[in-house]
N, C-alpha and C positions, 0 to 999 in steps of 0.2 A: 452458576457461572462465577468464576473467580474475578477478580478485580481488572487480573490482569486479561484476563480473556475477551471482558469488557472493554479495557484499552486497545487492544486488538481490534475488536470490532469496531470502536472510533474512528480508529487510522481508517478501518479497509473501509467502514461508509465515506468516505472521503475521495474514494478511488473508483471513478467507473468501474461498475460489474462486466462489462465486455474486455476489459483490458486483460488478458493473460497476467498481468503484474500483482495484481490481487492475491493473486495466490503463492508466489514470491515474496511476497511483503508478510502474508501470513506466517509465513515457513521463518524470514529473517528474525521474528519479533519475539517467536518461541524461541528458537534459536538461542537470540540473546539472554531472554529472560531467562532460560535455562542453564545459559553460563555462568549469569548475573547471582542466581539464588545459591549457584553449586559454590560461589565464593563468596556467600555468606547475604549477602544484598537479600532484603523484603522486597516483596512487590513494588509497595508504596515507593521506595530509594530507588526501583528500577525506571519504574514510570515519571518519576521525576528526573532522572536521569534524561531520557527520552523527549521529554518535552510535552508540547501541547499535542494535540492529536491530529490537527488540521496543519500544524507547521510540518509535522515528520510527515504525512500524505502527500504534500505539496513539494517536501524536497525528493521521496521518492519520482514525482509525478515530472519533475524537472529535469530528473534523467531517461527521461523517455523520449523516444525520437520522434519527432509531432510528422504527421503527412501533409505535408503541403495542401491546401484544400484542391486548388485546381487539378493535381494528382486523385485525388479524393474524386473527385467530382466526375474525371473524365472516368475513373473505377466503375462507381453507379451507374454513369451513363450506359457502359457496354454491358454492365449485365440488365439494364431494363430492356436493353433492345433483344436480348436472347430469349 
């Protein structure tokens, strides 16, 4: 595992495994990296770019649209009853 792959996995443990987002966050971070190296950038100078691992999870995780619990709630409810 590269460095950077390990920084990857950082971010995504940070990110509930249920969220669909996970694997968008995966796809952006290659993504970048892969831009980042093709213009000369090391790992090290990307991931520092980047930041901490738990701050970039957390602004991903800030553009996700939350469900209201009681929305949430009344969900549950109807499928326990089926």
């Amino acid at each position: 595992m590269t460095t950077f792959d390990s920084y990857v996995e950082q971010v995504l443990d940070r990110i509930p495994h249920h969220l669909p987002l996970r694997d968008q966050v995966a796809q952006d971070l290659r993504s970048t990296f892969a831009d980042r190296q093709a213009f000369g950038e090391s790992a090290d100078e990307a991931i520092q770019q980047l930041g901490d691992p738990t701050t970039l999870a957390e602004s991903y995780l800030s553009a996700v649209a939350m469900t209201p619990a009681r929305s949430w709630l009344a969900s549950a409810r109807s499928s326990w009853t089926r």
